[in-house]
N, CA and C of each residue as an Amber inpcrd file, in Angstrom:
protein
   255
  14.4080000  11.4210000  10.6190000  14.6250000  10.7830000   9.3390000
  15.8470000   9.8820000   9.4510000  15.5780000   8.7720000   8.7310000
  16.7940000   8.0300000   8.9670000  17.9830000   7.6600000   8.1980000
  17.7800000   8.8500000   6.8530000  18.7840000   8.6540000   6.0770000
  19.1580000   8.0480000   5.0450000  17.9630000   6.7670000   4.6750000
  17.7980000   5.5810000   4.2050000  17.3970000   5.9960000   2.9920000
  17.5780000   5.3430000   1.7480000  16.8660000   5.4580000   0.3710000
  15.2030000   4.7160000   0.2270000  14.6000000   5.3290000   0.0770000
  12.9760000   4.3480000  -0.0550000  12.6550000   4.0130000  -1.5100000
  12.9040000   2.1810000  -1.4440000  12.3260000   1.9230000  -2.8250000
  10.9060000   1.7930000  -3.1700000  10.5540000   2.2180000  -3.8360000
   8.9740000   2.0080000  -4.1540000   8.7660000   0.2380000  -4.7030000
   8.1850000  -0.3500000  -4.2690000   7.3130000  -1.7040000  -4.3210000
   5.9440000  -1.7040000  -4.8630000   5.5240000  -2.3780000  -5.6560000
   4.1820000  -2.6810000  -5.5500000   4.2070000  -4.2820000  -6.1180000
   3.0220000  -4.4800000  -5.2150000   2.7090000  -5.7290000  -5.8800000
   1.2620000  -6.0200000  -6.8820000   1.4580000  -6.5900000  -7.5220000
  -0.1300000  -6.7040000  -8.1690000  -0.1350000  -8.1780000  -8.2810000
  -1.4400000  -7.9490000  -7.5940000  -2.6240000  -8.7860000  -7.1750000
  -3.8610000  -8.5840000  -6.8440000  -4.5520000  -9.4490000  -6.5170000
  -5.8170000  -9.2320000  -6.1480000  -6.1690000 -10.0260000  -4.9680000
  -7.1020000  -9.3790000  -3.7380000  -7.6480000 -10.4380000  -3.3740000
  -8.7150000 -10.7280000  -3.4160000  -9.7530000 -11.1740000  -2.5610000
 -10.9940000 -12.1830000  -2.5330000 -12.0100000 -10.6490000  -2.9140000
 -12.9480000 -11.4220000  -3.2930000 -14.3200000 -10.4010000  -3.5500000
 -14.8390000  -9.4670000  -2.4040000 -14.5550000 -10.9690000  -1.3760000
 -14.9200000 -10.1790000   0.1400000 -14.4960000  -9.4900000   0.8010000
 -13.4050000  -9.1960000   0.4670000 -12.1300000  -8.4080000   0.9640000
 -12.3730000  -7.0160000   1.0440000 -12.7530000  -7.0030000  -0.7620000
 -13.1480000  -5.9000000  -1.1970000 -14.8710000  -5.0120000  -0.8880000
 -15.6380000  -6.1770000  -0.5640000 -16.7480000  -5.8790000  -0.0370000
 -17.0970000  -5.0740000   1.3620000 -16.3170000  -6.1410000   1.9790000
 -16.2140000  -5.6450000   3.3870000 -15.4810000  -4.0790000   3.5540000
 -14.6070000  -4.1400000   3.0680000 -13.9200000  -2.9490000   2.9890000
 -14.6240000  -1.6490000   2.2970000 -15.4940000  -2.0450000   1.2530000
 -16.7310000  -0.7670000   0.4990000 -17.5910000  -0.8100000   1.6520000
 -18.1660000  -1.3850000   2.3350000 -18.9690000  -1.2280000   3.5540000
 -18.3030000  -0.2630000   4.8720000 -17.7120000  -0.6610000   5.1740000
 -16.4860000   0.0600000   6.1970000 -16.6750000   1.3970000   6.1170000
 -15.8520000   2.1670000   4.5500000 -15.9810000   3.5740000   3.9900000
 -17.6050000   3.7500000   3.9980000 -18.9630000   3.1380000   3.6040000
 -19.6750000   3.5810000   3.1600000 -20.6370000   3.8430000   4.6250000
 -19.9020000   3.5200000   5.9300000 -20.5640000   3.3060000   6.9960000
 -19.8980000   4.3880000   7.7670000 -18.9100000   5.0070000   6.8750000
 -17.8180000   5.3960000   8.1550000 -17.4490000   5.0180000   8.8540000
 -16.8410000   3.6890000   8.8890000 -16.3680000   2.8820000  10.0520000
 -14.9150000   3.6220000   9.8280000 -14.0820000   3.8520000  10.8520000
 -12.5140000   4.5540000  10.6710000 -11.8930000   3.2190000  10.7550000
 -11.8090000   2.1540000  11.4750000 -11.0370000   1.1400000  11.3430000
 -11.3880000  -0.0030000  10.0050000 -10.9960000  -0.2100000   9.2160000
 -10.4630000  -1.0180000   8.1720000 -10.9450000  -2.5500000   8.5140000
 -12.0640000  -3.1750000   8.4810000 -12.2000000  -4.1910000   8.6970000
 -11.9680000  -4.9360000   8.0490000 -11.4560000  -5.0890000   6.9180000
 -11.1940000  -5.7300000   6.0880000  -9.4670000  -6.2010000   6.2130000
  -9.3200000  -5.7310000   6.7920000  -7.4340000  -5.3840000   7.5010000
  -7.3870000  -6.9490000   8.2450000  -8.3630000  -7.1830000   8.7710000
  -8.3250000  -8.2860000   9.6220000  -8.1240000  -9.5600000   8.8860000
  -8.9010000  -9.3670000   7.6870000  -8.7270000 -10.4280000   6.5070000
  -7.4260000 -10.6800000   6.0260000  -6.6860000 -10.0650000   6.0860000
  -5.3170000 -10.3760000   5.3180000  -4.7830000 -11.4650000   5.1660000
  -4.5370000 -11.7870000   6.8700000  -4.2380000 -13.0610000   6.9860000
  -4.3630000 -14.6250000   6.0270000  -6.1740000 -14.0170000   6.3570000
  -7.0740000 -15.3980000   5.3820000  -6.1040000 -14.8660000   4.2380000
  -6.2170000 -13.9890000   3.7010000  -6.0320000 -13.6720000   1.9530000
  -4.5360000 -14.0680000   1.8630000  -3.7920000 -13.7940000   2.7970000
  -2.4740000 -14.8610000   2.2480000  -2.2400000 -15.6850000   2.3790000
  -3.1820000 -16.3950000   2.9950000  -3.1700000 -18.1940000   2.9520000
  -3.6940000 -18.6950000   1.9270000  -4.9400000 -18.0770000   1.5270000
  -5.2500000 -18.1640000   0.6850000  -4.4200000 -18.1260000  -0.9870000
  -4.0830000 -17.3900000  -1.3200000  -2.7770000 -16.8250000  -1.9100000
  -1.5850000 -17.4880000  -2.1690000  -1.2600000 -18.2030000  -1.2650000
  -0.1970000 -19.2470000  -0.7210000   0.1700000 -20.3260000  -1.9580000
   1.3580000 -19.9560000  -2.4970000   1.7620000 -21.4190000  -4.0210000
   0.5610000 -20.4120000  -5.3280000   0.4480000 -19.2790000  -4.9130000
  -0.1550000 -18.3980000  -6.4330000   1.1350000 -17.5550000  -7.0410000
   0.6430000 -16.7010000  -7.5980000   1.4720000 -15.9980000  -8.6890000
   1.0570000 -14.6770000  -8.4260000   1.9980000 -13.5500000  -8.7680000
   1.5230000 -12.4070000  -8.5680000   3.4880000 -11.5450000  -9.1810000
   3.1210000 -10.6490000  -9.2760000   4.1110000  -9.6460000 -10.3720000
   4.3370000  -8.4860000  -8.8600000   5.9090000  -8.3410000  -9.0160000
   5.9710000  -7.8950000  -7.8120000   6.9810000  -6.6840000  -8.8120000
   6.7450000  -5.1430000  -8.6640000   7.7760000  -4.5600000  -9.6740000
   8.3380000  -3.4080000  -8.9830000   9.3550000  -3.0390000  -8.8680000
  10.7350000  -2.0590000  -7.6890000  10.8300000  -1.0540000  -8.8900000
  10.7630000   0.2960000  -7.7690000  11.0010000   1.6600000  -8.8460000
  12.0560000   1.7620000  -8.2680000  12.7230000   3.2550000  -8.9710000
  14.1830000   3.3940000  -8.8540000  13.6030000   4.2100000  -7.0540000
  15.3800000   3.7370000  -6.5600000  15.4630000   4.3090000  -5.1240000
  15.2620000   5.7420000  -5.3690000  14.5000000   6.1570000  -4.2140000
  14.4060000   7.7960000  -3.7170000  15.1850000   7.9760000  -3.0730000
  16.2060000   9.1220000  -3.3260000  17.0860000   9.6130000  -2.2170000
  16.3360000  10.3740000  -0.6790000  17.2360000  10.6240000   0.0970000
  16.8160000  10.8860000   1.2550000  16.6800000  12.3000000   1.1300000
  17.4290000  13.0420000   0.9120000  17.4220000  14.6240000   0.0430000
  15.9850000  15.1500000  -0.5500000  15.4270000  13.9970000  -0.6430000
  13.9710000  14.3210000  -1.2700000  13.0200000  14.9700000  -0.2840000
  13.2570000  14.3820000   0.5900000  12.1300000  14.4040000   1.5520000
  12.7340000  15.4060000   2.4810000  12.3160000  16.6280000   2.0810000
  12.5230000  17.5330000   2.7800000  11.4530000  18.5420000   3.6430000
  11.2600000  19.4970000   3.9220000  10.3430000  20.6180000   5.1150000
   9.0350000  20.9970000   4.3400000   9.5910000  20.5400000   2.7220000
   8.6300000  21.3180000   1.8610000   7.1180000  20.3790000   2.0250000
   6.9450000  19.6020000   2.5020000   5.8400000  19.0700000   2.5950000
   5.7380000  18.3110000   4.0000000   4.1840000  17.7350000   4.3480000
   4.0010000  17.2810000   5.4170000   4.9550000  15.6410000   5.4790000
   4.6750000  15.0520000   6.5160000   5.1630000  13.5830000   6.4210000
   3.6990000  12.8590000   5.6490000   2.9030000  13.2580000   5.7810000
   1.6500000  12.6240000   5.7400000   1.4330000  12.7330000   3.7160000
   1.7620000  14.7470000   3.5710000   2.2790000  14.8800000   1.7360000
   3.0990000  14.0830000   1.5740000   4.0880000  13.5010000   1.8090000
   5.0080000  12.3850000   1.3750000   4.7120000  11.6520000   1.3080000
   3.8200000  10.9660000   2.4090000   3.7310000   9.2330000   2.2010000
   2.5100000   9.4950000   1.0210000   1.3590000  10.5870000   0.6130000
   0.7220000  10.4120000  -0.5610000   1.6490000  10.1650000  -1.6580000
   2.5070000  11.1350000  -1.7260000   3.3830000  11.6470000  -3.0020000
   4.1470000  10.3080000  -3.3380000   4.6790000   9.2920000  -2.2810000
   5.2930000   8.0270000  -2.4000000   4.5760000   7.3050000  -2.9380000
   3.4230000   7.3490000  -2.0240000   2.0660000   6.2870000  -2.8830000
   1.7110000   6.3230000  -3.9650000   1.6250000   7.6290000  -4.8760000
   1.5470000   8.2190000  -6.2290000   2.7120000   7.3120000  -6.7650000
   3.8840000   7.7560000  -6.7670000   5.1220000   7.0610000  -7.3620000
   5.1220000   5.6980000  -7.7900000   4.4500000   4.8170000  -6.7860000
   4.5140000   3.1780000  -6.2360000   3.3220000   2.8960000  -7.3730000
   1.8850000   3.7420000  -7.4420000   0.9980000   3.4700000  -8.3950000
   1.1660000   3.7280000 -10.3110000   2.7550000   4.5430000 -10.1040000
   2.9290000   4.8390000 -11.6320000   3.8440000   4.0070000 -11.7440000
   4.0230000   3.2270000 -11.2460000   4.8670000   2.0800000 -11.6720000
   4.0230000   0.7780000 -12.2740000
């Protein structure tokens, strides 16, 4: 651990239809790799001179993240945090 405070980020936005398509195919195929991951790129060029709401939760101390859960329970429990914002 490195001691560091983790701010929660999210951004809201959206991207392309296909993004999202490709990516419901992926899960619905069981594909384990994320093909839609590859798209990003396009989608922030795309994106590029748009608008989008970017909103910071309060810092988590480092104290938080303690034995009581996995690393893997944390990064959910973070992700939870980042989505109630």
């Amino acid at each position: 651990m490195t001691g560091r405070q983790v701010v929660p980020v999210h951004f809201i936005a959206e991207n392309s239809k296909r993004f999202y398509r490709i990516a419901n195919w992926c899960k619905r195929l069981g594909i384990k790799f994320n093909l839609a991951m590859l798209l990003l790129p396009d989608e922030m060029y795309k994106a590029q001179h748009g608008t989008f709401k970017v909103v910071f939760g309060d810092p988590i101390p480092p104290e938080t993240f303690d034995s009581s859960r996995t690393p893997n329970e944390w990064a959910q429990w973070v992700r939870a945090k980042v989505y109630e914002l």
